[in-house]
PDB file with one MODEL, atoms N, CA, C and O in Angstrom:
MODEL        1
ATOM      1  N   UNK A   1      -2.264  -5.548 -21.379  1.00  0.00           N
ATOM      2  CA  UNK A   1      -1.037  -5.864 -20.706  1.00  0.00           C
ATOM      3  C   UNK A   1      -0.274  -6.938 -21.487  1.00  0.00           C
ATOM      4  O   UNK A   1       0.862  -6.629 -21.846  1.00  0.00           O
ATOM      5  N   UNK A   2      -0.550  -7.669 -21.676  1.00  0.00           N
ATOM      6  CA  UNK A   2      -0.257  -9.206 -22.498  1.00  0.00           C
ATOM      7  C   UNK A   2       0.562  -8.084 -23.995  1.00  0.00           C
ATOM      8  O   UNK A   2       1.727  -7.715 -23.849  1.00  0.00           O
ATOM      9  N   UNK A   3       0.050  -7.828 -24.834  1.00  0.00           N
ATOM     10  CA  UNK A   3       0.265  -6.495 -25.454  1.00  0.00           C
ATOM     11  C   UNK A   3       1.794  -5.977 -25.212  1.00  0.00           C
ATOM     12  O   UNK A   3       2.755  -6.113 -25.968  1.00  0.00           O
ATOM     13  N   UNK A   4       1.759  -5.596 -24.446  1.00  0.00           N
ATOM     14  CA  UNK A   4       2.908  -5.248 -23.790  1.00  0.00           C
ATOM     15  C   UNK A   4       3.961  -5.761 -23.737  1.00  0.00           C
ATOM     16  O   UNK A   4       4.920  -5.548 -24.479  1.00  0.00           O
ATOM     17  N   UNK A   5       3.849  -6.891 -22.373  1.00  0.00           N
ATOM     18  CA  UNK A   5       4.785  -7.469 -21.843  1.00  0.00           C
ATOM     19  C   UNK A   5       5.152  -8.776 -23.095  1.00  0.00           C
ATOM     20  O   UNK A   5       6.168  -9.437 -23.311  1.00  0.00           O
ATOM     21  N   UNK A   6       3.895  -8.742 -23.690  1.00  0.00           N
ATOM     22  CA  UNK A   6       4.416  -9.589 -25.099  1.00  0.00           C
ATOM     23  C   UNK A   6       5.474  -8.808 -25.736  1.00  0.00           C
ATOM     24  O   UNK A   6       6.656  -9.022 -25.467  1.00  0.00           O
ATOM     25  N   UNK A   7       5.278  -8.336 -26.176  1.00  0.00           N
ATOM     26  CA  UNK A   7       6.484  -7.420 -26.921  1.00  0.00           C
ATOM     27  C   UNK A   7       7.620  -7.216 -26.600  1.00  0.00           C
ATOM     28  O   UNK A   7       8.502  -7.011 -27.434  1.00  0.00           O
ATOM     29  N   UNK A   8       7.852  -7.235 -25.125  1.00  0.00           N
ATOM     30  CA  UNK A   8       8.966  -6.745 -24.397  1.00  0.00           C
ATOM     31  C   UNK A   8       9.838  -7.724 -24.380  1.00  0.00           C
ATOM     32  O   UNK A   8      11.060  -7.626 -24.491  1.00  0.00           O
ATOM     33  N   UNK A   9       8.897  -9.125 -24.175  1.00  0.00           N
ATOM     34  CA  UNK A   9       9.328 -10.485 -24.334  1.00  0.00           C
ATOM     35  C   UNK A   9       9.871 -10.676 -25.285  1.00  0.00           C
ATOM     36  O   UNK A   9      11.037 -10.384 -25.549  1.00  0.00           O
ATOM     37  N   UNK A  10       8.938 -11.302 -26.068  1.00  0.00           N
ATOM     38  CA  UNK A  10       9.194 -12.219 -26.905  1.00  0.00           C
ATOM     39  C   UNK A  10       9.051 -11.160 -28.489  1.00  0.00           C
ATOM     40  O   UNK A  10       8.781 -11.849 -29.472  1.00  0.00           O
ATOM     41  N   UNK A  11       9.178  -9.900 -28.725  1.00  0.00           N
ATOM     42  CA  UNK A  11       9.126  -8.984 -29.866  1.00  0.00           C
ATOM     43  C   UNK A  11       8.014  -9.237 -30.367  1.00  0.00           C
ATOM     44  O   UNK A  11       7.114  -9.845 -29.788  1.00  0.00           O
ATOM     45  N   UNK A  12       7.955  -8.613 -31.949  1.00  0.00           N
ATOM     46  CA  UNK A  12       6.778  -8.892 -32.591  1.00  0.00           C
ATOM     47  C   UNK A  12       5.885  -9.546 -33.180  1.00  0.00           C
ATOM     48  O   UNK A  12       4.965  -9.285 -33.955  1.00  0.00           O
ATOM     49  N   UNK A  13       6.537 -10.949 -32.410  1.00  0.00           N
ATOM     50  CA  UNK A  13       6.199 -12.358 -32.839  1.00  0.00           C
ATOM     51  C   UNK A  13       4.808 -12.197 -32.176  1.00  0.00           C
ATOM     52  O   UNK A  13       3.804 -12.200 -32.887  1.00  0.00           O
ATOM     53  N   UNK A  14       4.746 -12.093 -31.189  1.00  0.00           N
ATOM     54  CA  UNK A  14       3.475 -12.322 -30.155  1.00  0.00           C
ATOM     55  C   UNK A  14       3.261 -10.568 -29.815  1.00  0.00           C
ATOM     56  O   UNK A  14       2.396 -10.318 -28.976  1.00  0.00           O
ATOM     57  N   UNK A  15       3.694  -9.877 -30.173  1.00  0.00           N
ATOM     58  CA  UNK A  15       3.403  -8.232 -29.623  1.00  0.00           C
ATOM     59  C   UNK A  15       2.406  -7.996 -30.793  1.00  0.00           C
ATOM     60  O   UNK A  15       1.269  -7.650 -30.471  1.00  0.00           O
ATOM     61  N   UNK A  16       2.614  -8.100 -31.739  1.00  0.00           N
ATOM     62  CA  UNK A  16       1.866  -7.328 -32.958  1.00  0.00           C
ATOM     63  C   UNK A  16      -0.008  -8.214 -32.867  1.00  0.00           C
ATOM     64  O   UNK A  16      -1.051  -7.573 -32.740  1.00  0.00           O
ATOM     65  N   UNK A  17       0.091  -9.813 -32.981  1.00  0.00           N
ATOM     66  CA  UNK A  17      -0.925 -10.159 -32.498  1.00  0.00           C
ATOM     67  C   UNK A  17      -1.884  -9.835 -31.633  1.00  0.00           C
ATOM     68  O   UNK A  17      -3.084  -9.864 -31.907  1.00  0.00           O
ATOM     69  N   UNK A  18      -1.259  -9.413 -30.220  1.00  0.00           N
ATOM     70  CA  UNK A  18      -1.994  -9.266 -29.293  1.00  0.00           C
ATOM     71  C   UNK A  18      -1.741  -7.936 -29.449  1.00  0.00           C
ATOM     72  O   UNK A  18      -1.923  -7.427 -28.343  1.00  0.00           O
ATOM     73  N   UNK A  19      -1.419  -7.111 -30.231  1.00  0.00           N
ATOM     74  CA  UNK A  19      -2.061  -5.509 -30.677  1.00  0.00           C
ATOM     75  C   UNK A  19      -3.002  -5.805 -31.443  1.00  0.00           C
ATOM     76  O   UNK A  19      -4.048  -5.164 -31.337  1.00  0.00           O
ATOM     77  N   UNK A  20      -2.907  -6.690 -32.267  1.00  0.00           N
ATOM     78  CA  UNK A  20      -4.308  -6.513 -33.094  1.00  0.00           C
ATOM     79  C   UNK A  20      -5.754  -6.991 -32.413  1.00  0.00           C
ATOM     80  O   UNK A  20      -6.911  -6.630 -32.630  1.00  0.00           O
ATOM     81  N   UNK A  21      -5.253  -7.835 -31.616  1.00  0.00           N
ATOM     82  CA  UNK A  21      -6.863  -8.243 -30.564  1.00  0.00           C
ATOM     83  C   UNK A  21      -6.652  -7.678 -29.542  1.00  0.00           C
ATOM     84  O   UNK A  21      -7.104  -8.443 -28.690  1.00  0.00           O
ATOM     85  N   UNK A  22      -6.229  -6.769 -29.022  1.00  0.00           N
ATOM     86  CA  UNK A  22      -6.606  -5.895 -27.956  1.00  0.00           C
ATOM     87  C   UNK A  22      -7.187  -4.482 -28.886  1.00  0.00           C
ATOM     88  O   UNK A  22      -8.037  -3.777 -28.342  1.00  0.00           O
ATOM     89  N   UNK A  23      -6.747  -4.153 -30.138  1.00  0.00           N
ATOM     90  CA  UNK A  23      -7.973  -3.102 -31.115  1.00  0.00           C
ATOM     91  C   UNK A  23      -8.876  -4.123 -31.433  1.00  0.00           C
ATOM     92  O   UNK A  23      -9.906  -3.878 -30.806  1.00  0.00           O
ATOM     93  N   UNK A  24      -8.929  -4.534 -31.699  1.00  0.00           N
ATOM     94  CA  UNK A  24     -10.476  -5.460 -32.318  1.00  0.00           C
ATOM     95  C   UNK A  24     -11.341  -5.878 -30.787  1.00  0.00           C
ATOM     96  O   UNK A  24     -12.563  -5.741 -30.841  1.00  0.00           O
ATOM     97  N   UNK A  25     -10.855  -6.281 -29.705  1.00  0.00           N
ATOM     98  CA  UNK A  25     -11.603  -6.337 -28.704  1.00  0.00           C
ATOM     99  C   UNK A  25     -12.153  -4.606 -28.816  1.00  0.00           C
ATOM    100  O   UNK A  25     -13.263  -4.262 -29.224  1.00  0.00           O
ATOM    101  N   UNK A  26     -10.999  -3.633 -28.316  1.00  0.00           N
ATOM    102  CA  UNK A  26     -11.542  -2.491 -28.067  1.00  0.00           C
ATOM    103  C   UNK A  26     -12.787  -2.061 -28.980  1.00  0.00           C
ATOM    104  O   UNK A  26     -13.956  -2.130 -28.602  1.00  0.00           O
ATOM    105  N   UNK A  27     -12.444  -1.691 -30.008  1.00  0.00           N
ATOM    106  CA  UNK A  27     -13.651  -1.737 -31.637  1.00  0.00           C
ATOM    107  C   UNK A  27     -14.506  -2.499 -31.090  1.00  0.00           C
ATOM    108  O   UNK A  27     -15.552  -1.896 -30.852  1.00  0.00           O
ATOM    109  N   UNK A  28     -14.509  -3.684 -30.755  1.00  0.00           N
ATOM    110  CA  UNK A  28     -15.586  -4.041 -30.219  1.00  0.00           C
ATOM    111  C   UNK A  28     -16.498  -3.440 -28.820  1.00  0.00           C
ATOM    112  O   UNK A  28     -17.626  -3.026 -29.090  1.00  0.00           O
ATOM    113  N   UNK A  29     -16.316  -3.413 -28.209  1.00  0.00           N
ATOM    114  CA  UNK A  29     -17.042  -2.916 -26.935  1.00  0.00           C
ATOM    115  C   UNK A  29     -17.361  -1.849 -27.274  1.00  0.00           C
ATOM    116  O   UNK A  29     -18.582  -1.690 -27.295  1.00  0.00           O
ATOM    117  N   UNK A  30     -16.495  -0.625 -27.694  1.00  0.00           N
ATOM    118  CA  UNK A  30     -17.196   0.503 -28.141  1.00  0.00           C
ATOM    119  C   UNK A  30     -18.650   0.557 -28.664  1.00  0.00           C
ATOM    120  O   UNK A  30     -19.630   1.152 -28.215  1.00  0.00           O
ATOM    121  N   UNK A  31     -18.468  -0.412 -29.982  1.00  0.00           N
ATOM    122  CA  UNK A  31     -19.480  -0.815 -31.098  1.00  0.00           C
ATOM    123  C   UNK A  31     -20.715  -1.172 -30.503  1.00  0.00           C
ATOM    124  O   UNK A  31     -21.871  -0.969 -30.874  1.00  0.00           O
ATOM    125  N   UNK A  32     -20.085  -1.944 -29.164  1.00  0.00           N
ATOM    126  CA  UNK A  32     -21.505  -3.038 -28.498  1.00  0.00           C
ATOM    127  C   UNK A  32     -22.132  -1.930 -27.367  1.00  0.00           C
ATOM    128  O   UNK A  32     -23.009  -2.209 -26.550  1.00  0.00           O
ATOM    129  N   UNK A  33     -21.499  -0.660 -27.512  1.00  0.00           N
ATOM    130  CA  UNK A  33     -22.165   0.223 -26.085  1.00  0.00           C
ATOM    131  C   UNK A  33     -21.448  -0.027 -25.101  1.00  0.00           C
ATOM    132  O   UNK A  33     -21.119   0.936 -24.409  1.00  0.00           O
ATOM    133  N   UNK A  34     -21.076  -1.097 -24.801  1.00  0.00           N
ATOM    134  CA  UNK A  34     -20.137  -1.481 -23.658  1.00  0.00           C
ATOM    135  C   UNK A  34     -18.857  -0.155 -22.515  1.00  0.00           C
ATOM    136  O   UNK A  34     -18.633   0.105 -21.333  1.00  0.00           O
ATOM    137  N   UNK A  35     -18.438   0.235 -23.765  1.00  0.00           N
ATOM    138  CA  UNK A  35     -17.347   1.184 -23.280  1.00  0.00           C
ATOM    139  C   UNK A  35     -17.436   2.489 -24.299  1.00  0.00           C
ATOM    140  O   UNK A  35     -17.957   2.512 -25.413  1.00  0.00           O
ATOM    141  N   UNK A  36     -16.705   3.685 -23.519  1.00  0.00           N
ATOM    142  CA  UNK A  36     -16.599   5.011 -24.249  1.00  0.00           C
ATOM    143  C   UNK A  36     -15.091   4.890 -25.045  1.00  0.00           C
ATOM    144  O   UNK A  36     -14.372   3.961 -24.677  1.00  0.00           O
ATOM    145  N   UNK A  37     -14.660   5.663 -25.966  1.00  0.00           N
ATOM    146  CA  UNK A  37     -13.397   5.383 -26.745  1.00  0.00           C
ATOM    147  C   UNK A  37     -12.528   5.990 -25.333  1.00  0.00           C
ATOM    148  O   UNK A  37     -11.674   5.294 -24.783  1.00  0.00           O
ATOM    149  N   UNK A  38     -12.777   6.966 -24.993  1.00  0.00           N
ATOM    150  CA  UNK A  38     -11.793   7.215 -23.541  1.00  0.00           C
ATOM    151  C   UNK A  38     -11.540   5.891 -22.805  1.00  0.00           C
ATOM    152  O   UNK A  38     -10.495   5.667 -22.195  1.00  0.00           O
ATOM    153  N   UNK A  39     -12.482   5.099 -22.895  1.00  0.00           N
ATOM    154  CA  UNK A  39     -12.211   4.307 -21.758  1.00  0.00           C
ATOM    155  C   UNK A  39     -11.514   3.536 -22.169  1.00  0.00           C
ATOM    156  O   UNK A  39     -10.730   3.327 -21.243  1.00  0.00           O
ATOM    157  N   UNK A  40     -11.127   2.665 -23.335  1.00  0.00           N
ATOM    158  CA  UNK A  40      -9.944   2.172 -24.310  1.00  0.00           C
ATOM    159  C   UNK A  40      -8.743   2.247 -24.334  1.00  0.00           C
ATOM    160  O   UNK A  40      -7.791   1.471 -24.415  1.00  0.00           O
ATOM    161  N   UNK A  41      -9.000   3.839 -24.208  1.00  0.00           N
ATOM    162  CA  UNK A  41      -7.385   4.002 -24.488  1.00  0.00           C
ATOM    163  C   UNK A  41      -6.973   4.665 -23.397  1.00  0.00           C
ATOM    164  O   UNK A  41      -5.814   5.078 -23.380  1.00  0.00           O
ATOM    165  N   UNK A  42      -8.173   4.980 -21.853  1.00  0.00           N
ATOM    166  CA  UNK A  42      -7.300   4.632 -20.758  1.00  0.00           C
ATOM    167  C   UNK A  42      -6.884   3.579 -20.305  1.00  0.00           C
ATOM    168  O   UNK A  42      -5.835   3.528 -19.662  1.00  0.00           O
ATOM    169  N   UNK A  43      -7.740   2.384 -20.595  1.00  0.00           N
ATOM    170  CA  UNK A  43      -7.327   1.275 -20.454  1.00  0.00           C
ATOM    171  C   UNK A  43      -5.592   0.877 -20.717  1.00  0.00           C
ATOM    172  O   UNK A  43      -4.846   0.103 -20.117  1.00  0.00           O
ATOM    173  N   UNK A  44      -5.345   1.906 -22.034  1.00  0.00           N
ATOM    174  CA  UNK A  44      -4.264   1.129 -22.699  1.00  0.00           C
ATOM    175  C   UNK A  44      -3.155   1.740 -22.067  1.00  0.00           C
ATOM    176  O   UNK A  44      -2.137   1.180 -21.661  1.00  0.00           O
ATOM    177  N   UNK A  45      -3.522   3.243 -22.011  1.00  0.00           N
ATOM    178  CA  UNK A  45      -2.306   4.071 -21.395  1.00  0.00           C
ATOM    179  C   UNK A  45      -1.813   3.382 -19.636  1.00  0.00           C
ATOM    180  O   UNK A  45      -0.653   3.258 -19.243  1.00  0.00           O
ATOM    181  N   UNK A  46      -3.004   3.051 -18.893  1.00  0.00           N
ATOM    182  CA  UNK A  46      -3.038   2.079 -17.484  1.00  0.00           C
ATOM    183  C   UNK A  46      -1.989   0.938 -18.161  1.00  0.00           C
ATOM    184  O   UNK A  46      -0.787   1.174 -18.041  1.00  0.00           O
ATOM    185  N   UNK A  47      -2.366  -0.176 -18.803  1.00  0.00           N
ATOM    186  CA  UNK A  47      -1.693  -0.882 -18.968  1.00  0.00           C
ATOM    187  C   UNK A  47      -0.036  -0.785 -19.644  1.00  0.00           C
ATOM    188  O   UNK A  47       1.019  -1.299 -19.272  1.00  0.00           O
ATOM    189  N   UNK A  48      -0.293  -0.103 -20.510  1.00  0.00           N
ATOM    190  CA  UNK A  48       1.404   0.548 -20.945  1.00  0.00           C
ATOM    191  C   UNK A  48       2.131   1.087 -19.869  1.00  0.00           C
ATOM    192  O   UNK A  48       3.349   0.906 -19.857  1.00  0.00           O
ATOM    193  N   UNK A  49       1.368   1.979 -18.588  1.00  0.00           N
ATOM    194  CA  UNK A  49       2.671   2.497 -17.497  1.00  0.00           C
ATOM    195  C   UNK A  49       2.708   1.161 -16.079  1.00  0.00           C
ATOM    196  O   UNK A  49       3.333   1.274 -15.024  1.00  0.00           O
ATOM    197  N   UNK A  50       1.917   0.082 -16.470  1.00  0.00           N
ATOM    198  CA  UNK A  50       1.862  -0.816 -15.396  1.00  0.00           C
ATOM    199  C   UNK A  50       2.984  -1.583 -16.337  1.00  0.00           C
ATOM    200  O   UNK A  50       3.829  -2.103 -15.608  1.00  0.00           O
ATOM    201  N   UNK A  51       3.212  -1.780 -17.574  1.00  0.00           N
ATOM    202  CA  UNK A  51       4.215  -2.780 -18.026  1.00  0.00           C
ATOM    203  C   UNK A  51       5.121  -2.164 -18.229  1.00  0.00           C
ATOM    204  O   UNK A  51       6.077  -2.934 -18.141  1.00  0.00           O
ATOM    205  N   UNK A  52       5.503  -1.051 -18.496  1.00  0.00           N
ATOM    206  CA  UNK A  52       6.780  -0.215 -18.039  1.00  0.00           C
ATOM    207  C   UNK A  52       7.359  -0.064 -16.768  1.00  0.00           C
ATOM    208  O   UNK A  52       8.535  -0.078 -16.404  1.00  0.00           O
ATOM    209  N   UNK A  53       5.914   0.134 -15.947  1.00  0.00           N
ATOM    210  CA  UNK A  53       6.916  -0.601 -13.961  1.00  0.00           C
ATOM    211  C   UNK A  53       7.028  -1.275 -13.854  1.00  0.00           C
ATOM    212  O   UNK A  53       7.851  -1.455 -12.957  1.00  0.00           O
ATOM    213  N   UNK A  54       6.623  -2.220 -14.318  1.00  0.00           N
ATOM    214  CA  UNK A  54       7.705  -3.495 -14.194  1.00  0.00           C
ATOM    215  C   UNK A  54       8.162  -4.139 -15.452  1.00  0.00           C
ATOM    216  O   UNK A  54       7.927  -5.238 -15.954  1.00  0.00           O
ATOM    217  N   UNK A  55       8.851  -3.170 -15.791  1.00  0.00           N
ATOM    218  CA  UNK A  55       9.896  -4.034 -16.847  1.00  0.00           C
ATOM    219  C   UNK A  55      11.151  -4.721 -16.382  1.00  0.00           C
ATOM    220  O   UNK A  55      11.877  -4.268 -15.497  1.00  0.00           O
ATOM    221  N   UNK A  56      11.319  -5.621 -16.905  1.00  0.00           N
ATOM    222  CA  UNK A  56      12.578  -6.956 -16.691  1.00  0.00           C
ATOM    223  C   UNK A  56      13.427  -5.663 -16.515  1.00  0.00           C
ATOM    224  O   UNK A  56      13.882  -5.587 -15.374  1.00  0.00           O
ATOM    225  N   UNK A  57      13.610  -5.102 -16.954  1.00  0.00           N
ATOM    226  CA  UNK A  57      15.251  -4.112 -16.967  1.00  0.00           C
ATOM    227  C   UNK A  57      15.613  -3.020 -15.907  1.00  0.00           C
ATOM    228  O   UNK A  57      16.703  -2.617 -15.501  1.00  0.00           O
ATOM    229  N   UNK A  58      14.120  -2.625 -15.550  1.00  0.00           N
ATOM    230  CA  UNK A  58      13.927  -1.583 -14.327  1.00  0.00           C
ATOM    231  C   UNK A  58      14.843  -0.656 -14.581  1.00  0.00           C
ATOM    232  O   UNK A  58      15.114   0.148 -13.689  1.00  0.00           O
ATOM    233  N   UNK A  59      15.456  -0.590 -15.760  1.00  0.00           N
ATOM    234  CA  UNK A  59      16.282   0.766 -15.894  1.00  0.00           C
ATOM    235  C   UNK A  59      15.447   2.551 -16.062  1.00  0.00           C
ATOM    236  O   UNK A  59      15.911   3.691 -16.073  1.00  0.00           O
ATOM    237  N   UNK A  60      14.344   2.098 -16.147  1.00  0.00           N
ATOM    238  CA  UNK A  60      13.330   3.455 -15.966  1.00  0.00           C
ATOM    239  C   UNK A  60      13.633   4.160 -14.778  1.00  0.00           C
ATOM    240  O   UNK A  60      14.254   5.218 -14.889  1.00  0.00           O
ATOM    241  N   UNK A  61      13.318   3.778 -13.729  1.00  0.00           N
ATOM    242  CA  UNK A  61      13.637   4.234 -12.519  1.00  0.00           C
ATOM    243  C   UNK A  61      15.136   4.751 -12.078  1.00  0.00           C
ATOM    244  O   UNK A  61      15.416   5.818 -11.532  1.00  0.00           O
ATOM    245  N   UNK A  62      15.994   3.717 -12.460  1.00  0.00           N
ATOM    246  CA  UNK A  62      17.255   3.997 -12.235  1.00  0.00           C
ATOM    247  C   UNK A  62      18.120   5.127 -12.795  1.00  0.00           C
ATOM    248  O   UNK A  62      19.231   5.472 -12.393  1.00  0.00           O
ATOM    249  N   UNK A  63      17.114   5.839 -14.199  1.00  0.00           N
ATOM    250  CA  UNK A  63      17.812   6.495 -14.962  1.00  0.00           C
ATOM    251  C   UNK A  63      17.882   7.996 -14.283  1.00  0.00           C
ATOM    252  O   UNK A  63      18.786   8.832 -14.286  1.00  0.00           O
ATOM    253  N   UNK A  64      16.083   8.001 -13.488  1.00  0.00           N
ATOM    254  CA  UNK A  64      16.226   9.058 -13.009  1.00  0.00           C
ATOM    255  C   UNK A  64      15.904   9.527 -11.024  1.00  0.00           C
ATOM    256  O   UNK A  64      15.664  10.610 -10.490  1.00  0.00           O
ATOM    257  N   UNK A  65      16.058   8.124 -10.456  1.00  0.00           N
ATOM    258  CA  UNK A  65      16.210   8.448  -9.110  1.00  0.00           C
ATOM    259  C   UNK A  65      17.728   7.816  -8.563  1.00  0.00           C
ATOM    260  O   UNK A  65      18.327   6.880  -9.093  1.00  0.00           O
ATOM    261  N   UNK A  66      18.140   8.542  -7.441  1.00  0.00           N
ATOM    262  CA  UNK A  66      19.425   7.679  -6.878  1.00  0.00           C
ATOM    263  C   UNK A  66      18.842   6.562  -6.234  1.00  0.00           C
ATOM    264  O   UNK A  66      17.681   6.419  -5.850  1.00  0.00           O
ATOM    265  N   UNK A  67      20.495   5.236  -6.120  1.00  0.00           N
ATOM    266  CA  UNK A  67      20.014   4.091  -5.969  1.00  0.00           C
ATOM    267  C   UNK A  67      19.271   3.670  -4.458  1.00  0.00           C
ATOM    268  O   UNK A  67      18.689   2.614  -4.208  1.00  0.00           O
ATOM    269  N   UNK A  68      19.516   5.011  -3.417  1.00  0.00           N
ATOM    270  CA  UNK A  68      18.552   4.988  -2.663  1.00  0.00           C
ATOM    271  C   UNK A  68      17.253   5.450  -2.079  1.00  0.00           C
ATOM    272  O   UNK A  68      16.863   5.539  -0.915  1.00  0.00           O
ATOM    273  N   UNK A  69      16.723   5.704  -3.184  1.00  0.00           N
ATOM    274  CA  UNK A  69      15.665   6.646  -3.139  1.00  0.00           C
ATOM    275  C   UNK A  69      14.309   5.265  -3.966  1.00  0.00           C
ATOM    276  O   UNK A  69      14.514   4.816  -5.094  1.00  0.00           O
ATOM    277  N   UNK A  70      13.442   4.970  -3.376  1.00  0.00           N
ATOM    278  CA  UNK A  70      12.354   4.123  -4.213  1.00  0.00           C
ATOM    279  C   UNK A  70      10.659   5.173  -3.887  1.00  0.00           C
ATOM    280  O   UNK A  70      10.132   5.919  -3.061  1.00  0.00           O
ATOM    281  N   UNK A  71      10.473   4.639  -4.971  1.00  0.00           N
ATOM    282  CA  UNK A  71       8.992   5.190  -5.063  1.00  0.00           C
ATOM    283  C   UNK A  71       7.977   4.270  -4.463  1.00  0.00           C
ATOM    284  O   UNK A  71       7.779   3.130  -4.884  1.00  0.00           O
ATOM    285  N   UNK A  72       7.347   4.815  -3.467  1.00  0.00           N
ATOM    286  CA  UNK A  72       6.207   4.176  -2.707  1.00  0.00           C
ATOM    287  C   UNK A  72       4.675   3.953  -3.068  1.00  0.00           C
ATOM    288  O   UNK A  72       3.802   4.432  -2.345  1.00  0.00           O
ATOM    289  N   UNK A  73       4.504   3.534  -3.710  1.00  0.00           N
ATOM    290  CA  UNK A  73       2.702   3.669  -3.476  1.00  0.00           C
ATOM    291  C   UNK A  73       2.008   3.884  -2.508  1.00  0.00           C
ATOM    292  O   UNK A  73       2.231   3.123  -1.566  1.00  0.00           O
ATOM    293  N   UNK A  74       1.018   4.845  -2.313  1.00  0.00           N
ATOM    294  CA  UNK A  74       0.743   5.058  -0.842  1.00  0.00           C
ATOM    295  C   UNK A  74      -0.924   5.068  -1.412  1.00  0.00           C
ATOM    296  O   UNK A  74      -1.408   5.370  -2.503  1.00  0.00           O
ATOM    297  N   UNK A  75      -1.652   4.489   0.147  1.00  0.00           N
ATOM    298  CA  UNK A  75      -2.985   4.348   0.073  1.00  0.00           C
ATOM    299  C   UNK A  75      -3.700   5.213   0.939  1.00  0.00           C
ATOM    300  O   UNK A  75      -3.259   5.032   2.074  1.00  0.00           O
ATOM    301  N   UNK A  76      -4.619   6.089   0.937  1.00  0.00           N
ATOM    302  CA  UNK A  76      -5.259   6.601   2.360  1.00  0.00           C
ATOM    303  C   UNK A  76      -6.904   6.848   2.281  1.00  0.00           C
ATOM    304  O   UNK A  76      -7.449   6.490   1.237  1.00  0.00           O
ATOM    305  N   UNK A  77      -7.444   7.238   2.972  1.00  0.00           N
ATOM    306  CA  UNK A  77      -8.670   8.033   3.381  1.00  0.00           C
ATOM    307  C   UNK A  77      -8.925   8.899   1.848  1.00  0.00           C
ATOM    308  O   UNK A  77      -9.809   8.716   1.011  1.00  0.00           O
ATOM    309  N   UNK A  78      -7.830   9.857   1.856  1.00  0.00           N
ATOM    310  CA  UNK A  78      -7.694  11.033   1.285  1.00  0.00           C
ATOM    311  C   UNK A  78      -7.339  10.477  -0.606  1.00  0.00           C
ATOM    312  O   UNK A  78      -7.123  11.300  -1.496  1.00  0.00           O
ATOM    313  N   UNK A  79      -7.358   9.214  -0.788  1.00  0.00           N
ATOM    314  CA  UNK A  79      -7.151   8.765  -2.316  1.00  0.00           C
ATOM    315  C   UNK A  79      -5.985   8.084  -2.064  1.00  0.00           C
ATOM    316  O   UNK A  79      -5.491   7.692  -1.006  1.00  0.00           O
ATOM    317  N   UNK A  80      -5.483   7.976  -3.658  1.00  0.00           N
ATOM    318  CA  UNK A  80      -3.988   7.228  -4.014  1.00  0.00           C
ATOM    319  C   UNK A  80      -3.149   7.989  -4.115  1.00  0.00           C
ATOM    320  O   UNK A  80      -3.479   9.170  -4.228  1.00  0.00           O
ATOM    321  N   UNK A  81      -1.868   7.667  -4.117  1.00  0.00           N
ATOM    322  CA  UNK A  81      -0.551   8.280  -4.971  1.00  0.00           C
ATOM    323  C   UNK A  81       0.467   7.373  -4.682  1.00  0.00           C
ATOM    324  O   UNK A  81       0.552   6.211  -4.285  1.00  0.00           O
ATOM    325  N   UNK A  82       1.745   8.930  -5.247  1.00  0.00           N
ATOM    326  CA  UNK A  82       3.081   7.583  -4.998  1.00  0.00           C
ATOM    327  C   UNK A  82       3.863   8.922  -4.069  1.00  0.00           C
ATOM    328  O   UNK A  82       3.627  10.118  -4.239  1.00  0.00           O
ATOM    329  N   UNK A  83       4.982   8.238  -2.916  1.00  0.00           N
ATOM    330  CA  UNK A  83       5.597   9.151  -2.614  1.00  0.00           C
ATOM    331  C   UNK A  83       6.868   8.486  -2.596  1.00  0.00           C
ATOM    332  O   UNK A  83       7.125   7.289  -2.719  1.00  0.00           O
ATOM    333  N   UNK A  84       7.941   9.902  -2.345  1.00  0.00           N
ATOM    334  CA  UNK A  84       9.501   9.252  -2.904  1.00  0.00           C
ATOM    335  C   UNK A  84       9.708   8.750  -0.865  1.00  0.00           C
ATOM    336  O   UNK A  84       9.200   9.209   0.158  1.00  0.00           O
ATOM    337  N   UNK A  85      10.720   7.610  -1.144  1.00  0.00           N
ATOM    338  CA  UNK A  85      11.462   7.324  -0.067  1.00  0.00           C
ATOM    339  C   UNK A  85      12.629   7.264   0.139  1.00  0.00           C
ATOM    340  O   UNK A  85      13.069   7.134  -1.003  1.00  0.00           O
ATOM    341  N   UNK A  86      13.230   7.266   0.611  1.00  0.00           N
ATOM    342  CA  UNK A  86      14.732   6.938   1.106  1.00  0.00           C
ATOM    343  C   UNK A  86      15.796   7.693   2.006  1.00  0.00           C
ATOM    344  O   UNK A  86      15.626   8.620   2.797  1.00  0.00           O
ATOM    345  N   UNK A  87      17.041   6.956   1.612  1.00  0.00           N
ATOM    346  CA  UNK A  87      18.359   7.792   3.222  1.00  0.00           C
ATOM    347  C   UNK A  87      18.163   9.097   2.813  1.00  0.00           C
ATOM    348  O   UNK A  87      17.642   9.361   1.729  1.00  0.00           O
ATOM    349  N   UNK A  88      18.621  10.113   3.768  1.00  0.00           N
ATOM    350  CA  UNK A  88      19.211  11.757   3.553  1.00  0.00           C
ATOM    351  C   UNK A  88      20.636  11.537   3.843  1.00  0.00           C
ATOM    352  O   UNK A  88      21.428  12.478   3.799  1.00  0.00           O
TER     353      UNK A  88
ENDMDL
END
């Protein structure tokens, strides 16, 4: 995440760093048994669409729902998801 929202921030001053130690952590754990390479780079893909929802600009959302329509996270019995909300 840091990864990320570094980048988004502050560019490749602090983005490229914390790309290189979030692969060298990953390389690591793999190496140590710790984790499967799937699990890495779900890790990364999780963290890349959690710092894209909330990006400073929130223009993701806006590009492709109307301004009254928001996406819900919903919790149940039955698992996770997201469902759409808003006026008719």
């Amino acid at each position: 995440m840091l990864t990320f929202k570094g980048w988004e921030w502050y560019g490749w001053k602090l983005g490229a760093p914390a790309l290189l130690a979030t692969l060298f952590v990953g390389y690591a754990r793999i190496e140590d048994g710790q984790h499967f390479t799937s699990d890495i780079f779900s890790g990364i893909a999780l963290s890349g669409l959690a710092a894209l929802g909330t990006s400073r600009s929130r223009a993701i959302w806006r590009g492709y729902l109307p301004e009254d329509v928001l996406l819900v996270p919903t919790l149940s019995r039955d698992g996770v998801g997201v469902r759409l909300a808003g006026a008719l």
